[in-house]
Backbone bond lengths (Angstrom), bond angles and torsions (degrees), N, CA, C in turn:
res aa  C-N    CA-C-N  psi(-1)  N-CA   C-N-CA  omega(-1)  CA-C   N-CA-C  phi
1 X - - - 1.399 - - 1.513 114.09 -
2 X 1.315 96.54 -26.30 1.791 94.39 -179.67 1.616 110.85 -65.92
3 X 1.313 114.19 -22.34 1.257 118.49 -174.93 1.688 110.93 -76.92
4 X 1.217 113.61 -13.58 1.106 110.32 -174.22 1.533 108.82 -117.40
5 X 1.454 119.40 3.31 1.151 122.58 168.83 1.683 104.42 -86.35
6 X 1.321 107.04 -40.54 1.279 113.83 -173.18 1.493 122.89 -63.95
7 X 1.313 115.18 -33.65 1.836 143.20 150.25 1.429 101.46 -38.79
8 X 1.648 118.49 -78.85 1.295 114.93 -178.13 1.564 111.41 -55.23
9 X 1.271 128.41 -47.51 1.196 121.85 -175.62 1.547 111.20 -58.95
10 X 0.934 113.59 -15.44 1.591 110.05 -166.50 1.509 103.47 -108.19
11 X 1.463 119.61 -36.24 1.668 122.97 147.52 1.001 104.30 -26.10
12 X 1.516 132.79 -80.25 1.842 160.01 -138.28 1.655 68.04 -54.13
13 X 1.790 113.32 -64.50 1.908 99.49 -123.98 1.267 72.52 -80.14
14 X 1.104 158.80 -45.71 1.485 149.36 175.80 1.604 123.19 -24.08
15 X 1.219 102.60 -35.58 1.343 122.37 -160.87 1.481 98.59 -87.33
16 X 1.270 123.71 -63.00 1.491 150.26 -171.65 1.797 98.96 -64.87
17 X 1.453 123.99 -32.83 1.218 144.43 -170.70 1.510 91.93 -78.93
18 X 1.292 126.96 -70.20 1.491 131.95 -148.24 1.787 84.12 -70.04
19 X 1.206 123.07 -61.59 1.147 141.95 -140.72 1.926 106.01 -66.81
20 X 1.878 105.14 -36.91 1.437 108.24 170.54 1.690 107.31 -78.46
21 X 1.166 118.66 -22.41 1.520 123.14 166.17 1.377 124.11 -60.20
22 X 1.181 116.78 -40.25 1.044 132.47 -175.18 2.094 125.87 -92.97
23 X 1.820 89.09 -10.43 1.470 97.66 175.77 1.910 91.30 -108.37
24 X 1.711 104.71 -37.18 1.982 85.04 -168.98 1.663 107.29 -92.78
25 X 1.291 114.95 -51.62 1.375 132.75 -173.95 1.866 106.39 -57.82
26 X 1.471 103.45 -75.79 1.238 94.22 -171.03 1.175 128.55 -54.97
27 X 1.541 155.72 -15.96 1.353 149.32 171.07 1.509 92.22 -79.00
28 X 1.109 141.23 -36.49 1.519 135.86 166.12 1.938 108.56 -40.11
29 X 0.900 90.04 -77.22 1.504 102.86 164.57 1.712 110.97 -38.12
30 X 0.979 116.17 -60.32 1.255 115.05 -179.20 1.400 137.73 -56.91
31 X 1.352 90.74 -45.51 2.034 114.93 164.62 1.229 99.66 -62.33
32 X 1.277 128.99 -36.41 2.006 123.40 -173.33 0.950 99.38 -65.40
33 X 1.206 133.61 -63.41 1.424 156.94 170.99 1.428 114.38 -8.04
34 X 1.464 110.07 -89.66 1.658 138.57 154.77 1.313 103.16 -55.41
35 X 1.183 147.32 19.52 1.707 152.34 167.76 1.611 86.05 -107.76
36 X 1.281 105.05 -89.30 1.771 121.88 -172.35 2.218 97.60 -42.46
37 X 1.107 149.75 -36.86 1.018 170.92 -72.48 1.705 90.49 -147.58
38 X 2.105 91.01 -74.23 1.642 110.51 -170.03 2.097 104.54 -72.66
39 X 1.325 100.04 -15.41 1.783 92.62 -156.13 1.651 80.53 -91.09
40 X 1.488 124.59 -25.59 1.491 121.77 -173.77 1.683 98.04 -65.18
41 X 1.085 105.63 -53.42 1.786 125.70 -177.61 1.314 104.65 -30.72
42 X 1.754 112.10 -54.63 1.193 121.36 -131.87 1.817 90.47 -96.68
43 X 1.230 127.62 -33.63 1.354 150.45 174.31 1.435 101.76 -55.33
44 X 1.585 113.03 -60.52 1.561 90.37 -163.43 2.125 105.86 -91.36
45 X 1.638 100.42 8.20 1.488 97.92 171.40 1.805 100.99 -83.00
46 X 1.246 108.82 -21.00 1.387 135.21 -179.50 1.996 87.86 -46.19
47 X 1.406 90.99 -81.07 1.545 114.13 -170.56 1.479 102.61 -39.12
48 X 1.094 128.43 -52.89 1.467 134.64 -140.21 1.975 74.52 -93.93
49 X 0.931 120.10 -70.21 1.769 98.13 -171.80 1.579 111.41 -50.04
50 X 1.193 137.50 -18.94 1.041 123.75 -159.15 1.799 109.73 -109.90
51 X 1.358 95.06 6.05 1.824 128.49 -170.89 1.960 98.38 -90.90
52 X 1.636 83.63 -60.92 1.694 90.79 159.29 1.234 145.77 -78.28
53 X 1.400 106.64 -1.04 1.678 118.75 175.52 1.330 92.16 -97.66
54 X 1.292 147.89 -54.47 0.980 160.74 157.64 1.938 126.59 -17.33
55 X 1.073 87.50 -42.49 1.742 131.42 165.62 1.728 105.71 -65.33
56 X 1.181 74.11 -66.95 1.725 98.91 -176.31 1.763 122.37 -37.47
57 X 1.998 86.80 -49.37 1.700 100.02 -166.67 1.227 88.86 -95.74
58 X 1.322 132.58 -14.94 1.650 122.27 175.16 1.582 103.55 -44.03
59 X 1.558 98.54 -67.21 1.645 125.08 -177.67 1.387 107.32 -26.86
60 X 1.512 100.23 -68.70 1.782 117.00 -171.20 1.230 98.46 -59.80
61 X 1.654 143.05 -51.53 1.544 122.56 -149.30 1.600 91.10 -72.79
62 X 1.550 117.74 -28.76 1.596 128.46 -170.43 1.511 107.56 -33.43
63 X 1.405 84.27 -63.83 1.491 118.43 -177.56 1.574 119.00 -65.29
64 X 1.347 106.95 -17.25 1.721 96.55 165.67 1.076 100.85 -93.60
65 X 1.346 118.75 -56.04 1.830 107.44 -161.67 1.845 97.60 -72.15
66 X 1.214 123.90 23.42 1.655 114.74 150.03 1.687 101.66 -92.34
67 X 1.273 92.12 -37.59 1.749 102.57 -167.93 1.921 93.04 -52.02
68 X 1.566 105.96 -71.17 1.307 119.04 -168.15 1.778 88.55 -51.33
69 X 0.972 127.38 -73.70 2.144 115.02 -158.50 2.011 88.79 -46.24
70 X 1.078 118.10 -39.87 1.436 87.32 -176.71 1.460 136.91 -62.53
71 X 1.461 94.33 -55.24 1.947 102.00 150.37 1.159 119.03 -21.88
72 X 1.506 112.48 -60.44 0.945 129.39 175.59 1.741 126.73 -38.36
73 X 1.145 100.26 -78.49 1.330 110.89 145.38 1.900 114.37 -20.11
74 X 1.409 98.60 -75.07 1.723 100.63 -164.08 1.512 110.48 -67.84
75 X 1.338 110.83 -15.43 1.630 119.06 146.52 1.534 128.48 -38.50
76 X 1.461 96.03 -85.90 1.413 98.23 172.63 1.764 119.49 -60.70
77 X 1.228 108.66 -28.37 1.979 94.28 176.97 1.628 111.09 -65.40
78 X 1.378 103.89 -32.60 1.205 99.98 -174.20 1.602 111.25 -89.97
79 X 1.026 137.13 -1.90 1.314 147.18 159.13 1.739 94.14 -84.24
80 X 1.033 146.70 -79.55 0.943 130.76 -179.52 2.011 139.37 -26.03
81 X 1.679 91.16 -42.76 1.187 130.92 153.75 1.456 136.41 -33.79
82 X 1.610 97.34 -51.97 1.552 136.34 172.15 1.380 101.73 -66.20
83 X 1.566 100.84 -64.49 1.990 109.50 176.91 1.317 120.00 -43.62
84 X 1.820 119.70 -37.21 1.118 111.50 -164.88 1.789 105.05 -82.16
85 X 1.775 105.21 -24.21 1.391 124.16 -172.18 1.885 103.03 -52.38
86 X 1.814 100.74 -62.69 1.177 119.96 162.48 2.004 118.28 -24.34
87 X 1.203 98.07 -45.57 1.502 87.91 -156.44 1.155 104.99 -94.54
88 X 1.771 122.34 -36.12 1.514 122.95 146.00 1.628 112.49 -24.62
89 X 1.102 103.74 -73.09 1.128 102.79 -170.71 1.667 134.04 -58.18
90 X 1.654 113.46 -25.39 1.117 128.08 140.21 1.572 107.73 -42.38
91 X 1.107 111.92 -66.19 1.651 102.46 -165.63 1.539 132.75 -61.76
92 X 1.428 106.32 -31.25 1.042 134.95 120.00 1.516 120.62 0.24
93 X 1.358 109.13 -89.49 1.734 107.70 -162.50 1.978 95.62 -73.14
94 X 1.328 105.64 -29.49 1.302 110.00 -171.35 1.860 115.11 -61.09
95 X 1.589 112.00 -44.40 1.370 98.99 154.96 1.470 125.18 -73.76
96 X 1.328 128.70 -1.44 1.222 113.77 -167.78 1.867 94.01 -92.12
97 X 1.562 106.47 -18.25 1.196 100.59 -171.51 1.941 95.00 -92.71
98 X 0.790 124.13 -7.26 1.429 137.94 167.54 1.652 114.29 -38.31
99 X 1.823 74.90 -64.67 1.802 101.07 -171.74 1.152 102.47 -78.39
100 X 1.441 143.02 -49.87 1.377 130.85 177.74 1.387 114.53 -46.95
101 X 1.460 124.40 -66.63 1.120 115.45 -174.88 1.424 117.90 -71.85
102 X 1.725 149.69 -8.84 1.231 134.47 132.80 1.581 112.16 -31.87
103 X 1.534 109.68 -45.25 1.721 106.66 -154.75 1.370 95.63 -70.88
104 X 1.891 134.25 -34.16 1.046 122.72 -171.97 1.956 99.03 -85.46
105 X 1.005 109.22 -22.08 1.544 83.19 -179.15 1.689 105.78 -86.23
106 X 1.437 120.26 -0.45 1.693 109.06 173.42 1.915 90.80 -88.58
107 X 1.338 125.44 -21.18 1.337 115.50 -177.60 1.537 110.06 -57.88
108 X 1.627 110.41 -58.46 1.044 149.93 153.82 1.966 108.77 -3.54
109 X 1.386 112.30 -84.96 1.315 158.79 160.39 1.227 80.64 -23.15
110 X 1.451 121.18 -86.60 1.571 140.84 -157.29 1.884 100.41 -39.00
111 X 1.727 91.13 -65.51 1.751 86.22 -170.83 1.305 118.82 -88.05
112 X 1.857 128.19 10.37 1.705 125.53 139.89 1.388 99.52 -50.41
113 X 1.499 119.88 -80.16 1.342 132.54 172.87 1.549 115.93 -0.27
114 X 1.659 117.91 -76.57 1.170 130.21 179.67 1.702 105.79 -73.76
115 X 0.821 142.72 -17.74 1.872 148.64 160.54 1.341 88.69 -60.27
116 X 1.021 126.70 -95.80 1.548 141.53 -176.38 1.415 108.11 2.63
117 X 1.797 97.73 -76.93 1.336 105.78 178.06 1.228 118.35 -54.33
118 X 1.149 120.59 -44.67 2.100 115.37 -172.52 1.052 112.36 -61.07
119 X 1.818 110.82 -15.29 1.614 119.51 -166.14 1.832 104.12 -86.86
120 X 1.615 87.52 -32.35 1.478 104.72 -170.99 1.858 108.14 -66.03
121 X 1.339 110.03 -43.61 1.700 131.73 -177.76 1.502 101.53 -65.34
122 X 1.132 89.14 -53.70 2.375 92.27 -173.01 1.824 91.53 -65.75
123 X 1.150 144.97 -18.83 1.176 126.53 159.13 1.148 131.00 -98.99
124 X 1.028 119.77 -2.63 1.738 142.48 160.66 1.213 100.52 -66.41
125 X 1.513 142.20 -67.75 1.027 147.31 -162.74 1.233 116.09 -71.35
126 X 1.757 112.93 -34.42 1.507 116.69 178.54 1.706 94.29 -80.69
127 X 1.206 140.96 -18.97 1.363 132.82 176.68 1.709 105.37 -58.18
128 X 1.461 88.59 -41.10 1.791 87.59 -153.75 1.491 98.52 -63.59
129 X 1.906 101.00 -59.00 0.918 103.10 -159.41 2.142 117.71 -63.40
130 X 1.354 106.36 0.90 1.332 108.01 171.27 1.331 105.29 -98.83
131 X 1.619 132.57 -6.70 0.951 125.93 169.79 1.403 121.53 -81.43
132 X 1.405 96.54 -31.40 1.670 126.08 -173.08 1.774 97.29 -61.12
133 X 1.495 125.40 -52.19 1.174 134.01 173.50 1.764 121.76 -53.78
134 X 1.236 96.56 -35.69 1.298 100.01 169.45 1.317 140.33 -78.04
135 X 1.502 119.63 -27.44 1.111 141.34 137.08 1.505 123.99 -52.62
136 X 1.048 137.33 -10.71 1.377 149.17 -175.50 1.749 102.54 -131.01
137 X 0.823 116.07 -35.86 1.505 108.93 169.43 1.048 95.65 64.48
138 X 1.681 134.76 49.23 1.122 122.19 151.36 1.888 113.43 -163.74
139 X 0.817 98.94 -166.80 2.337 90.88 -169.57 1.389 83.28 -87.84
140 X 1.167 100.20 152.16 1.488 148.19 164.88 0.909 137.79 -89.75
141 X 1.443 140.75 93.39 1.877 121.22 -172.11 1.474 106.73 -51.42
142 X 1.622 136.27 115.50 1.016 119.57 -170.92 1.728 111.90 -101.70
143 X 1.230 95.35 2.26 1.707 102.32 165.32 1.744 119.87 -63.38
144 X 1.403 83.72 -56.60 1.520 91.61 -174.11 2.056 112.90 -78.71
145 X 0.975 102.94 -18.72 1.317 108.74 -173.33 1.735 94.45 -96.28
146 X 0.930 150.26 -22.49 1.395 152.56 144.37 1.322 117.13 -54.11
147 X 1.144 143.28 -28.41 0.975 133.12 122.49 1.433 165.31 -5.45
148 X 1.990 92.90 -78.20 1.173 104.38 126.00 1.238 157.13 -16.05
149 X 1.515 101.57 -60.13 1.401 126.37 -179.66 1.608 107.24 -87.30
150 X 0.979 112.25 -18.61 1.671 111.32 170.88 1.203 112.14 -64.69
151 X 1.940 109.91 -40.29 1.191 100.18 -152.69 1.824 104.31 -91.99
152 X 1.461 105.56 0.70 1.487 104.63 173.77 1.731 113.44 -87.36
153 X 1.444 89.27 -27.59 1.467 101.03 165.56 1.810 127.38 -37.49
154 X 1.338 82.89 -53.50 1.363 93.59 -167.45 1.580 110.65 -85.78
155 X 1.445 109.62 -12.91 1.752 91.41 177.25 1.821 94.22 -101.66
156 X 1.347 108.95 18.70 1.665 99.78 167.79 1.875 93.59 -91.29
């Protein structure tokens, strides 16, 4: 009988054992549990938003430095653009300065040209009129006969 008192007795503390475990200990246990459980939860919902923000700014920086190479781009065409404006426009002032200075050296040209000739007539006239003397073997009014000679001068 002792053997079977000792069974029940050890049932009882078994019983009384499981039973204070299970009213003080175990909901202790349990709340840790579902504590450690929700903060695990909350960590890898943690992860997963920060997987997609992450995602997210990949996208966006994507999207600027496409944004920035395009600028980029509309940078240099239009700097390029400018260059070609530039060199037109160099070329540009360069014939205009082309043509001016031809026009002053045909201005130029023009009044050697017309010097020349008056230079050429005032010795034409002093030819004649020293030729004119020589043939006549005698003076000449050379006012009035210079004159003269101007005025044939000028429709030569």
């Amino acid at each position: 009988m002792n053997l079977n008192a000792t069974i029940i007795g050890q049932t009882i503390a078994m019983i009384v054992f499981v039973w204070l475990c299970a009213w003080l200990v175990w909901p202790k246990i349990i709340n840790a549990l579902e504590e450690r459980q929700k903060k695990i939860e909350e960590g890898l919902a943690a992860a997963d938003r920060s997987q997609e923000k992450l995602a997210e700014a990949e996208a966006e920086a994507g999207e600027i430095v496409a944004d920035a190479r395009q600028q980029a781009t509309g940078i240099l065409d239009q700097a390029h653009a400018r260059a070609n404006e530039i060199v037109a426009e160099g070329k540009e002032a360069g014939v205009r300065e082309r043509e001016r200075q031809l026009a002053a050296a045909r201005a130029e040209l023009e009044q050697e040209t017309n010097k020349a000739r008056e230079e050429l007539r005032g010795q034409v006239s002093a030819i004649a009129i020293a030729s004119a003397e020589k043939i006549l073997n005698r003076e000449i009014d050379g006012q009035a006969h210079e004159d003269i000679l101007g005025k044939l001068a000028q429709e030569i």
